[in-house]
Structures are given as structure tokens and as C-alpha cells.
C-alpha positions in Angstrom: 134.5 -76.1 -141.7 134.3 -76.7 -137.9 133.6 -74.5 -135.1 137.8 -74.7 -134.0 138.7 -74.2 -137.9 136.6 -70.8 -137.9 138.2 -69.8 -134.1 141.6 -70.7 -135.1 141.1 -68.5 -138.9 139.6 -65.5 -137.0 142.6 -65.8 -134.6 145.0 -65.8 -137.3 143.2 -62.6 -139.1 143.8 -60.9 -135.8 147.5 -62.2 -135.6 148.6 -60.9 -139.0 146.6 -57.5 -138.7 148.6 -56.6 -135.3 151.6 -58.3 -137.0 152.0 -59.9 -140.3 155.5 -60.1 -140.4 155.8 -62.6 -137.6 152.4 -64.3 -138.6 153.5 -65.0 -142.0 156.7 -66.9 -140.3 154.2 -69.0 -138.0 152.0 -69.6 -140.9 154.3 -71.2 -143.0 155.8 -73.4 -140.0 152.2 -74.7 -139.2 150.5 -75.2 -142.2 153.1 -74.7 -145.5 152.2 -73.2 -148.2 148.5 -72.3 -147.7 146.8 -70.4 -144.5 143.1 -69.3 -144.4 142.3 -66.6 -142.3 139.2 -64.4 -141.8 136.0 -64.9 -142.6 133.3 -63.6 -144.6 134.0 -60.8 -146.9 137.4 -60.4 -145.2 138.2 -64.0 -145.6 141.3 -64.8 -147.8 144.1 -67.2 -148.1 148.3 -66.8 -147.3 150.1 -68.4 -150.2 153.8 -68.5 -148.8 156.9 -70.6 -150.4 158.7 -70.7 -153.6 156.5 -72.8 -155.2 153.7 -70.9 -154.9 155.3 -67.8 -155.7 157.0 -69.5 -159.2 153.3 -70.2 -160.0 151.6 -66.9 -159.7 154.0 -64.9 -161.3 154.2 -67.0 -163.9 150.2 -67.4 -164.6 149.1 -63.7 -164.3 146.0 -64.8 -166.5 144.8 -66.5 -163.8 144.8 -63.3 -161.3 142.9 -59.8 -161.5 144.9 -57.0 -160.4 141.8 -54.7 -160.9 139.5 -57.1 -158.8 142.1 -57.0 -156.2 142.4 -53.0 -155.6 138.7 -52.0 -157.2 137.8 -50.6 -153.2 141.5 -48.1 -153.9 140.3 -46.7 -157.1 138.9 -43.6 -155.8 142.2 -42.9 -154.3 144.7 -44.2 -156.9 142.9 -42.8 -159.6 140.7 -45.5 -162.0 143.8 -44.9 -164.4 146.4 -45.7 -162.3 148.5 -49.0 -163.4 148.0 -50.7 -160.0 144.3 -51.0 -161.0 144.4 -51.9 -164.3 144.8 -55.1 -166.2 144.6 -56.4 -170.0 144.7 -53.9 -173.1 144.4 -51.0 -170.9 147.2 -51.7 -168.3 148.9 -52.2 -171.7 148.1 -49.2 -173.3 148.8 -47.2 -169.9 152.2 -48.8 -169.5 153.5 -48.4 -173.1 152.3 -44.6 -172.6 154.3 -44.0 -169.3 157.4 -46.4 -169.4 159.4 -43.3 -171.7 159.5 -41.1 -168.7 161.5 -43.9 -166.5 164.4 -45.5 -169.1 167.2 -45.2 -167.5 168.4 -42.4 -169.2 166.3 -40.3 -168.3 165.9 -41.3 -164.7 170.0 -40.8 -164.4 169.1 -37.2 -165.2 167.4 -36.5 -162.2 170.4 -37.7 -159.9 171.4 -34.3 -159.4 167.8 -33.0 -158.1 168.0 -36.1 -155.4 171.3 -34.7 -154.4 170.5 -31.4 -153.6 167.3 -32.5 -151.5 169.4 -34.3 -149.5 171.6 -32.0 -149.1 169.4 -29.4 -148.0 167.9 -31.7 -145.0 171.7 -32.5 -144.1 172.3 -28.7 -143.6 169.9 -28.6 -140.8 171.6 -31.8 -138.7 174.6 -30.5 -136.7 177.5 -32.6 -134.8 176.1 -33.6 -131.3 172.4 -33.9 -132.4 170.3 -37.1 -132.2 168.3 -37.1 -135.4 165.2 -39.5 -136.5 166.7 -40.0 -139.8 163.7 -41.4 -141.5 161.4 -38.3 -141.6 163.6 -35.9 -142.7 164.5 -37.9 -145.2 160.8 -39.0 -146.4 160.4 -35.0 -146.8 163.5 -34.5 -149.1 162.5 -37.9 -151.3 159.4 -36.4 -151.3 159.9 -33.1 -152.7 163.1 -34.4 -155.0 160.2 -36.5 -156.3 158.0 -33.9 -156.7 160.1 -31.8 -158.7 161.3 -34.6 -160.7 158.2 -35.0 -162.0 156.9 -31.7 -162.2 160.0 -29.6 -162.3 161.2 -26.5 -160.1 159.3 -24.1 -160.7 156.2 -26.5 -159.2 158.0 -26.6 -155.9 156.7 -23.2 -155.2 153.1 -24.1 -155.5 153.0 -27.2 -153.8 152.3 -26.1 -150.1 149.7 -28.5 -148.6 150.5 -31.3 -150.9 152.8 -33.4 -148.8 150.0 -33.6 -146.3 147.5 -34.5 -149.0 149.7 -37.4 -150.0 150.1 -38.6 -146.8 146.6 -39.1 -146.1 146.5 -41.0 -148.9 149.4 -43.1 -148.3 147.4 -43.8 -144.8 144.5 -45.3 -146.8 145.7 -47.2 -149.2 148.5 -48.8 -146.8 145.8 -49.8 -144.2 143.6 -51.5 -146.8 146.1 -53.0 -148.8 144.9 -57.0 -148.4 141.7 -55.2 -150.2 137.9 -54.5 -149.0 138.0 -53.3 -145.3 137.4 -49.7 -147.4 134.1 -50.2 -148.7 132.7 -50.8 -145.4 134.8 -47.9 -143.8 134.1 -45.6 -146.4 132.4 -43.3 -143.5 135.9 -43.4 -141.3 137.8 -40.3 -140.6 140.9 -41.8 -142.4 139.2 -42.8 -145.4 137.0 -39.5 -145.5 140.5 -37.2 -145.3 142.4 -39.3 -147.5 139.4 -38.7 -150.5 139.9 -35.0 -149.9 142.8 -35.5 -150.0 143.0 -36.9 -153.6 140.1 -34.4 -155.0 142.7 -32.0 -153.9 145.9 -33.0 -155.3 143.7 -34.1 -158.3 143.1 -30.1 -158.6 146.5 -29.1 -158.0 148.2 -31.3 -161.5 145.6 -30.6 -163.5 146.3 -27.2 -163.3 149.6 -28.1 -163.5 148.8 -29.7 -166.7 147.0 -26.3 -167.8 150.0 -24.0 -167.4 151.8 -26.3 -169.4 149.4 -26.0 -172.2 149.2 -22.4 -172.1 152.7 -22.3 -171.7 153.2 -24.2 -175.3 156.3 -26.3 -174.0 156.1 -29.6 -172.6 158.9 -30.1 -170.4 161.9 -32.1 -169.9 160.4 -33.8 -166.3 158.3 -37.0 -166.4 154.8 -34.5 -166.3 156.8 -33.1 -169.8 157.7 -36.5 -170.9 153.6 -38.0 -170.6 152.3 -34.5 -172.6 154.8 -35.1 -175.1 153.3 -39.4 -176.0 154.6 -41.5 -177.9 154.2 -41.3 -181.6 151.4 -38.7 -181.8 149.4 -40.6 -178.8 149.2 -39.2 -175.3 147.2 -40.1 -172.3 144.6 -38.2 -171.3 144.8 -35.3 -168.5 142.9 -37.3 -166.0 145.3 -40.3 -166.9 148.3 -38.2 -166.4 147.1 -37.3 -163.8 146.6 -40.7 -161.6 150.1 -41.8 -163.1 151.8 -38.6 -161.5 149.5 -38.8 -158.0 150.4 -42.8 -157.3 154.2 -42.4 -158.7 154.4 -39.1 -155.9 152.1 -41.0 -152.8 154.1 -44.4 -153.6 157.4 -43.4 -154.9 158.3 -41.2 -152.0 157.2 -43.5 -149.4 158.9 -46.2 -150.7 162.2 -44.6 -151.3 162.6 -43.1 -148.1 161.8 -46.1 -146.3 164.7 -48.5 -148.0 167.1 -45.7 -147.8 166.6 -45.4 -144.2 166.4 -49.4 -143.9 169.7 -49.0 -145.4 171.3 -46.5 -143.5 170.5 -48.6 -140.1 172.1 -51.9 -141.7 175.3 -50.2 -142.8 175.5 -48.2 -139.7 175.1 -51.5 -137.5 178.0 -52.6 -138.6 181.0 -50.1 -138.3 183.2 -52.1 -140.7 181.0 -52.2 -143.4 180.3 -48.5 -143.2 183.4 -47.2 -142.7 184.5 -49.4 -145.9 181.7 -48.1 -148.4 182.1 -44.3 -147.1 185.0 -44.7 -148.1 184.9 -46.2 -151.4 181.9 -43.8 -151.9 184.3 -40.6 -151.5 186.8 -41.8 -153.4 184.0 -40.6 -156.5 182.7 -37.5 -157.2 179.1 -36.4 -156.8 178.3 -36.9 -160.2 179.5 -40.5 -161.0 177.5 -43.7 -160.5 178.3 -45.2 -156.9 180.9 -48.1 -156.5 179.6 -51.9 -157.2 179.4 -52.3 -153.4 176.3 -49.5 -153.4 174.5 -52.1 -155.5 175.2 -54.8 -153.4 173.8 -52.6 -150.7 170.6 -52.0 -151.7 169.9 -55.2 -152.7 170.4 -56.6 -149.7 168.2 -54.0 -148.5 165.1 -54.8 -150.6 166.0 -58.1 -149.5 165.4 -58.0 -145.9 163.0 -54.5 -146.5 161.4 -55.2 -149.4 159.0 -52.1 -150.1 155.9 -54.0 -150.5 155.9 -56.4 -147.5 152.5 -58.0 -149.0 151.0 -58.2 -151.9 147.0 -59.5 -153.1 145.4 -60.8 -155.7 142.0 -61.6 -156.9 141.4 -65.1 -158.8 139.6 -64.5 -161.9 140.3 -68.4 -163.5 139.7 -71.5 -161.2 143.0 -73.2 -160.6 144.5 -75.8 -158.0 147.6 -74.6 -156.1 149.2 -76.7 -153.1 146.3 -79.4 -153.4 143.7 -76.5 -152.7 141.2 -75.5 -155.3 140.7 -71.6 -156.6 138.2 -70.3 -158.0 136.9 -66.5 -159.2 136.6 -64.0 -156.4 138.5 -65.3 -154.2 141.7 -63.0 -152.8 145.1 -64.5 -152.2 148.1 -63.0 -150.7 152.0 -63.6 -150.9 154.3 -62.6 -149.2 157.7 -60.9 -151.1 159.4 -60.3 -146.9 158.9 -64.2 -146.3 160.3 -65.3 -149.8 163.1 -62.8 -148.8 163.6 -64.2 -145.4 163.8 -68.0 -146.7 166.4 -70.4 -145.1 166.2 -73.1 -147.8 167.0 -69.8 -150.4 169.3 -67.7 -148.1 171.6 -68.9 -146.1 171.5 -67.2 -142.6 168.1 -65.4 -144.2 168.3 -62.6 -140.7 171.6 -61.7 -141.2 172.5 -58.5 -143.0 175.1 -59.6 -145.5 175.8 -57.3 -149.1 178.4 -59.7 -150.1 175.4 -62.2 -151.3 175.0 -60.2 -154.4 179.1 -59.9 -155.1 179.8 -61.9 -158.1 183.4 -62.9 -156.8 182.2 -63.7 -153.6 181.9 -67.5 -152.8 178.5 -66.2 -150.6 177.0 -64.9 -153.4 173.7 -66.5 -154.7 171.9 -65.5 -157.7 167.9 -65.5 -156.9 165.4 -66.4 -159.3 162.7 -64.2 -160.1 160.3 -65.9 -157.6 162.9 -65.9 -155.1 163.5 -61.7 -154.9 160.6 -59.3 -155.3 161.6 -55.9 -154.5 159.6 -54.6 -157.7 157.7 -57.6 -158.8 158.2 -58.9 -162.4 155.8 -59.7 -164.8 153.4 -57.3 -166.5 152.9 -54.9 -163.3 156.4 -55.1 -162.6 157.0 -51.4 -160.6 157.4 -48.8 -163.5 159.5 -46.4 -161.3 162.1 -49.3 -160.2 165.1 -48.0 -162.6 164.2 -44.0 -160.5 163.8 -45.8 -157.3 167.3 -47.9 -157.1 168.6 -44.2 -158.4 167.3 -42.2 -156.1 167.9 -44.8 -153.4 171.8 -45.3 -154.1 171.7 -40.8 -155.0 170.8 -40.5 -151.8 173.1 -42.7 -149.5 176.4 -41.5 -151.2 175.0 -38.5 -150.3 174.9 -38.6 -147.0 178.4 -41.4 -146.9 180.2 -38.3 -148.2 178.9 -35.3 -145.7 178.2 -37.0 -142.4 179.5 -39.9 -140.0 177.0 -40.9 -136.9 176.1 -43.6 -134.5 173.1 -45.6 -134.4 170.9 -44.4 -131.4 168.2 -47.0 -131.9 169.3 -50.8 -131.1 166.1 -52.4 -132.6 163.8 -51.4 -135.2 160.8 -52.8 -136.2 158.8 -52.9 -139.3 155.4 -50.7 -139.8 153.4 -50.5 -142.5 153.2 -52.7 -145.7 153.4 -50.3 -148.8 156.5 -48.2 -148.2 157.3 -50.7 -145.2 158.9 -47.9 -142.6 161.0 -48.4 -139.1 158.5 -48.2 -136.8 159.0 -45.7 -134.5 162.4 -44.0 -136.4 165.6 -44.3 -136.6 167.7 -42.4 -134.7 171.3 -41.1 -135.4 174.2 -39.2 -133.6 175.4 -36.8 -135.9 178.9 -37.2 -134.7 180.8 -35.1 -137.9 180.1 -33.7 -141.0 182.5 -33.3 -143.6 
């Protein structure tokens, strides 16, 4: 490597840590489907494309998801799916997937409802409201009690601060490593506190259960209850129910936001499914165009903006050579933002995923990522896209507004949020 390779590499590392979103763009333009940037132990290559996407979701034996978030372990829990692979991911997975069929997730519809609801009572004709914390607090807590119940609600002061500090952590180390030599800064020392104390506070949820001698119908009740006679383990419960509350929320909050300053963009289009929205009661499944909505959404606000891996089988990819230990990265917003897969790949447009539209295109799995697929596909997808479409016919049905903020950028790349809010005119409520 020369002196200018090692400039322009550190340069780039810089670019995408102020901005990834852009650099990921510039990096594909300039040098296809592989970047290097960094160097060192924070060195690390940009695969970008659908080529390169195709290939490593379809050869997870060649990656190490555990390898690849080892430094987020004491934070995620050394049980949590996100850092497990093989039989134990597996095992894990087979464990927690009867708490999220869709069944059951269409059962707590109703608790995402009334959390909305509640942070809709507060907004009043003629105020300017920053939509996207108030809803992160009511996704939070309709999470919460999906998982735990109601009763839990009343016991849970000091948690959404807990998880936050969490979320801080893990979000700003999520191309791996910079933790382990920040493990003495103020962000990472909170955010462990953090997790010792929400650790403390299910497990004893967890206990009352027990001594209670009834399970539960929430996902907490559905993990004591197993499968065929086999349960996982309190300490495993308990990373499953910490990462699905710190991720979960986050992530829900943030598309449903995304969402609501796409549709409200474009009068037309929101005047058009508030209607076709109201036209239902509050208890029926929204109308097609809801879907079509949020997947658009994911689309151009994918959740997880980037996401890493660690090589654990030497492989070529692009005419460069991999080998074990090395960390790669893809990018899920730049496959979303392709022009050679999406026409017009900026451009807002639901009626891409209408089956009687001529627009409409039908993505490959490599080509749309809002959950990942494979093995470590998201496990809360089928309550996410619930919770998601719950919450905006919701809010279709009670309010009308106007978009206060002109242009919103993205911030953050787990849970990737409107930087800096999004703010609404509360013009009526119905």
C-alpha cells in the first residue's frame, strides 16, 4: 500500500463516520463494488452492489455474526441472537420465534393503539409538534407492555433512560471494535449501567412470574412457557427481552415517523390513504395501500442503514481476496437507493409495490433488506410491520397537520432517526 492509498483510506474512514450515507454513494461511484477504509484495527472494507449483496446472503458460512459484534456482548447480552451463530443461534431462535407468529403479534394491535392514542391526546390544533419523540415514547412503552404486560408498566420508571443509553452504544459502535478501546468513555460506562440495571429489573420480572405460578399470555409469558417441555434460561430470556425492547422501539418509531414525513409531503397521497384508512374500523387490518406504504418506507429508511460482518472462511469477492478476521460492511440504504434496481431510486413512490400498477417491481431478496433474510433474518419483523402500520392508521384517523420541517436528514444507523425531528402542525383532530 502506498503513502496516497493509506491518506486517501483514512480520509474515507473520516467521510463515512461524519456521513455514511453520502459516502457510501461516492464510494460506489469511485471504486464499485469494494472501498477500504481505515486502518489498523479499525480498518475494514465497503462491499456495495447487488452482486455482492446476492453473495453474502447467500454464503452465511462464510461470515461470523458473533466475531462481528463480540465488543456489544456486554450490552446485548451473550444470549442475544445478534451475537450468536451455529447450533446456538439455532437453538435460541427455535426457542423465541413462538412469541412473534403472526398470530400472536396481531394480538397486540390493540396495545399499539392505545399508546398512540394517549401521546395524540396531548397534541392540540395550532401546535407545532416534533412528531418523532413522542412517538419513540409511546412505541416504547406499547413495546414494553407487549412484552411484559400491564401490570409491568407500573414498575418500569427509569427504564426508558436505561435503554437509551444503550441504544447510544451499540448504535455508535455498530461497524464493530471502537468499544473495546473506549470501554473507559462516559457513553460506554452509562450504557453498561445501564444494562446491569435493566438486567435487574426482568429478572425480577421473571421471579414474580414464578411465584405467581402463571406464565402469561405476553412474549415474557410465551418464552417461560418453551416449546415442548424446553425453555431458555432466565438470563437468556432475559437478553432476548432487553435487545427486542432497546432495538424494537427504536426501530419502530423511527420508520413510522419516516413514514409520516413521506406521506405528509405529498398532500395527495395523504389525503387519499386517510381516507381509505377511515373508511375501516380500529380493529381491522389497514387497506393494501398501508402495505405499500411502509414498504416504500423501509425502502428509502431502512432500519439498519449498515450492516458488518466478520470473515471466518477465506473467499474472493469482486476480484479481492478474504480471509478470517477481516470485517466487511454492506450497505441495505445504498441497495435501496439503486438506479439500475429502482427507477427514480430518491423519489418517494408507494405504487412500486402495487401489483396492478405498471410501476411496480418485485425486488429480490438481495435487492430489499429492511429485515435481512437468511438465518438472522429480524425475529420481531411480523410485530414490527404491525406495530408500524397500528400506529399510522392511528394517527390517519385522529389528526390532519402540515409538515413544518422541509428537509430531514438521516442520524443514526440502528433505528436510523430524522435527524434533528420532525415537525408537524397539528391543524385538526377528529
Amino acid at each position: 500500500m502506498t503513502a496516497t492509498d493509506s491518506t486517501r483510506e483514512l480520509a474515507d474512514l473520516q467521510a463515512f463516520s461524519a456521513d455514511p450515507y453520502t459516502t457510501v454513494q461516492r464510494l460506489y461511484r469511485e471504486n464499485g463494488a469494494i472501498s477500504t477504509l481505515g486502518a489498523g484495527p479499525m480498518r475494514f472494507r465497503v462491499a456495495l452492489g447487488t452482486e455482492v449483496c446476492a453473495f453474502i446472503l447467500a454464503n452465511s458460512d462464510l461470515f461470523s455474526w458473533e466475531a462481528a459484534f463480540t465488543a456489544l456482548a456486554p450490552l446485548t447480552g451473550r444470549s442475544a441472537l445478534l451475537v450468536n451463530d451455529g447450533d446456538r443461534h439455532r437453538r435460541l431462535r427455535r426457542l423465541v420465534t413462538p412469541a412473534f407468529t403472526a398470530r400472536r403479534v396481531d394480538d397486540h394491535r390493540g396495545t399499539v393503539t392505545r399508546h398512540i392514542e394517549n401521546a395524540m391526546a396531548e397534541w392540540a390544533p395550532g401546535d407545532g409538534v416534533d412528531v418523532y419523540p413522542a412517538l419513540r415514547r409511546a412505541m416504547r412503552l406499547a413495546t414494553l407492555e407487549s412484552l411484559f404486560g400491564v401490570a409491568a408498566m407500573e414498575r418500569s420508571e427509569g427504564l426508558d433512560d436505561w435503554l437509551h443509553d444503550i441504544h447510544r452504544a451499540i448504535d455508535a459502535d455498530v461497524v464493530g471494535g471502537s468499544i473495546e478501546r473506549g470501554s473507559g468513555s462516559p457513553v460506554w460506562r452509562r450504557a453498561l449501567l445501564a444494562r446491569s440495571s435493566v438486567h435487574r429489573w426482568v429478572i425480577a420480572e421473571i421471579e414474580r412470574r414464578g411465584a405467581q405460578h402463571e406464565p402469561g399470555d405476553d412474549v415474557l409469558g410465551v418464552l417461560l412457557r418453551g416449546v415442548n417441555g424446553t425453555r431458555l434460561t432466565d438470563d437468556e430470556i432475559t437478553d432476548q427481552l432487553v435487545s427486542l425492547l432497546e432495538a424494537g422501539a427504536e426501530t419502530t418509531a423511527a420508520q413510522l415517523s419516516w413514514m409520516l414525513y413521506c406521506t405528509l409531503r405529498d398532500r395527495r397521497l395523504w389525503s387519499e390513504i386517510t381516507g381509505a384508512v377511515t373508511d375501516r374500523g380500529a380493529d381491522e387490518p389497514g387497506p393494501p395501500g398501508l402495505d405499500h406504504l411502509v414498504s416504500e418506507t423501509m425502502r428509502l429508511y431502512p432500519a439498519t442503514a449498515i450492516i458488518s460482518r466478520k470473515v471466518a472462511a477465506e473467499f474472493t469477492l469482486a476480484g479481492q481476496q478474504f480471509v478470517p478476521g477481516d470485517l466487511l460492511i454492506f450497505s441495505p440504504f445504498h441497495t435501496h437507493r439503486l438506479d439500475s434496481v429502482w427507477p427514480d431510486p430518491e423519489r418517494f413512490d408507494p405504487r412500486r409495490w402495487d401489483p396492478d400498477s405498471e410501476r411496480c417491481h418485485r425486488p429480490a431478496p438481495y435487492e430489499f433488506l429492511p429485515f435481512g433474510v437468511g438465518p438472522h433474518r429480524c425475529i420481531g419483523a411480523h410485530f414490527a410491520t404491525m406495530a408500524i402500520k397500528a400506529a399510522f392508521a392511528a394517527i390517519a384517523r385522529r389528526i390532519d397537520g402540515e409538515l413544518l420541517t422541509a428537509d430531514v436528514r438521516p442520524e443514526g444507523l440502528i433505528g436510523m432517526h430524522p435527524k434533528g425531528g420532525i415537525t408537524v402542525r397539528i391543524d385538526r383532530k377528529r
